[in-house]
C-alpha positions as CSV (number, residue, x, y, z in Angstrom):
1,X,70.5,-2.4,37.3
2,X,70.9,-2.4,33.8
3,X,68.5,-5.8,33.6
4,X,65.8,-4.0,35.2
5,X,66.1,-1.1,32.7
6,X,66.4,-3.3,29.9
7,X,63.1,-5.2,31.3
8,X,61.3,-2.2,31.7
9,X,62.1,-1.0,28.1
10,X,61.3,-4.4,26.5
11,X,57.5,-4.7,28.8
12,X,57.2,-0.7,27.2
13,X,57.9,-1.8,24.0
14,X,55.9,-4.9,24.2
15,X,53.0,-2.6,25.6
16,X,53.0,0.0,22.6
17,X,52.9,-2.9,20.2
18,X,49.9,-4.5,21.6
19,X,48.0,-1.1,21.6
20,X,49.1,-0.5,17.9
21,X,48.0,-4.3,17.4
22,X,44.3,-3.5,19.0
23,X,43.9,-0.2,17.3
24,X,45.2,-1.8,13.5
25,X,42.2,-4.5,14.5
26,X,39.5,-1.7,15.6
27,X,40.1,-0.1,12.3
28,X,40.2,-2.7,10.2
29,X,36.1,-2.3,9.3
30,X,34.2,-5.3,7.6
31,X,32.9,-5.1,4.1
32,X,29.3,-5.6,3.4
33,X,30.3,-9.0,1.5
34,X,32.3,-10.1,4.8
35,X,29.5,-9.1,6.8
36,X,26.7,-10.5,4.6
37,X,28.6,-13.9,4.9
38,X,29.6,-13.7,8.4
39,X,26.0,-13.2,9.0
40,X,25.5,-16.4,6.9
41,X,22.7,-14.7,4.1
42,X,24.5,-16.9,1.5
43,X,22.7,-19.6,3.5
44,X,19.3,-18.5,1.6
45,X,20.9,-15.8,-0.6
46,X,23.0,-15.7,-3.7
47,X,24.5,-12.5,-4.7
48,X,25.8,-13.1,-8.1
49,X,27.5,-9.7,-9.2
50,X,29.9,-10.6,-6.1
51,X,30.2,-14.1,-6.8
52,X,28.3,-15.4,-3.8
53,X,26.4,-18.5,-4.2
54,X,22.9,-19.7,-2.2
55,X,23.9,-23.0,-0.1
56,X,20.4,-23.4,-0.4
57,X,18.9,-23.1,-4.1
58,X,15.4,-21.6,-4.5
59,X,13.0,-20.1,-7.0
60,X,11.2,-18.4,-4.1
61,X,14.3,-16.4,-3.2
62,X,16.0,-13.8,-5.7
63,X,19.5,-12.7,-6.4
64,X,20.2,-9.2,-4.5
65,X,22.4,-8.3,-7.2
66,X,19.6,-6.0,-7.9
67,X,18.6,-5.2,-4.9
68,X,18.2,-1.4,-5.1
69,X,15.5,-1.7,-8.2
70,X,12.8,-2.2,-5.7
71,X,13.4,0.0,-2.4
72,X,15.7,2.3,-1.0
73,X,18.2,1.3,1.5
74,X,16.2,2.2,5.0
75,X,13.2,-0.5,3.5
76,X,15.2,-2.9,3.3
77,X,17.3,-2.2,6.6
78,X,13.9,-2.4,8.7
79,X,13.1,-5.4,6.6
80,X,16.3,-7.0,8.2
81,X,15.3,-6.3,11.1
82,X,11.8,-8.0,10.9
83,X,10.0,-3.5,11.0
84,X,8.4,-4.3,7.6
85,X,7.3,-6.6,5.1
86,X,7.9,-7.3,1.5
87,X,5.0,-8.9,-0.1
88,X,2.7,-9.5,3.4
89,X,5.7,-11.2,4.5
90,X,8.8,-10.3,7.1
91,X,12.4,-11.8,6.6
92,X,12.8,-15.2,7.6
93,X,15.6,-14.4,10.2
94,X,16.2,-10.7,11.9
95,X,19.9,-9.6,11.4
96,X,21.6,-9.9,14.9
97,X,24.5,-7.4,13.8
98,X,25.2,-4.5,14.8
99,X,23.5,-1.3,13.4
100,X,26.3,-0.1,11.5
101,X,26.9,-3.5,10.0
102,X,23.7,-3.5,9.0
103,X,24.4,0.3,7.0
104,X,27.5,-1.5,5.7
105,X,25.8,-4.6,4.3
106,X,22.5,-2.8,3.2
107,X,24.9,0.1,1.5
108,X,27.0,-2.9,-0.3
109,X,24.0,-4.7,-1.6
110,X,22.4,-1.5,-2.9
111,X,25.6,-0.4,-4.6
112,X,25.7,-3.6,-6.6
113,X,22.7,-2.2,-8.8
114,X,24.5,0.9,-9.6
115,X,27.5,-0.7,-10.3
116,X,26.9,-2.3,-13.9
């Protein structure tokens, strides 16, 4: 009898430390540098004010450190998503996150222009 009590407390136990374990990971939100990366923009992109360099090096495509100098935050999130264009043109790739990783990221980026 006392196994089975001791059994049942260690699967309850084991139980409320997986929930804490899935809620600690749900809240643990990505940073718009963890997203931008995870999202591979450093393929094309450098951001140099975070240290982030272009894999691919290119006169055609600029630093976002500046980002915000040129639109506000909404331009640039339809931008991403291919629902405008920036001289005649739309972005090469559409972002495939989620909306509010795309807030996060877009936010980050535009913060970096305040931030000197």
């Amino acid at each position: 009898m006392k196994t089975i009590k001791t059994t049942i407390a260690l699967l309850i136990s084991l139980s409320l430390v997986s929930i804490s374990l899935v809620q600690f990971a749900y809240s643990q939100e990505k940073t718009g540098k963890e997203i931008f990366e995870g999202a591979k923009c450093n393929a094309c992109h450098s951001v140099e004010k975070a240290g982030i360099e272009a894999k691919k090096k290119s006169d055609k495509v600029p630093d976002l450190s500046k980002l915000a100098e040129g639109h506000d935050a909404d331009f640039f999130a339809k931008y991403l998503k291919k629902e405008e264009t920036l001289n005649s043109k739309k972005h090469a790739v559409a972002f495939k996150g989620s909306d509010e990783e795309l807030k996060t990221m877009v936010d980050w980026l535009m913060s970096l222009t305040s931030a000197e």
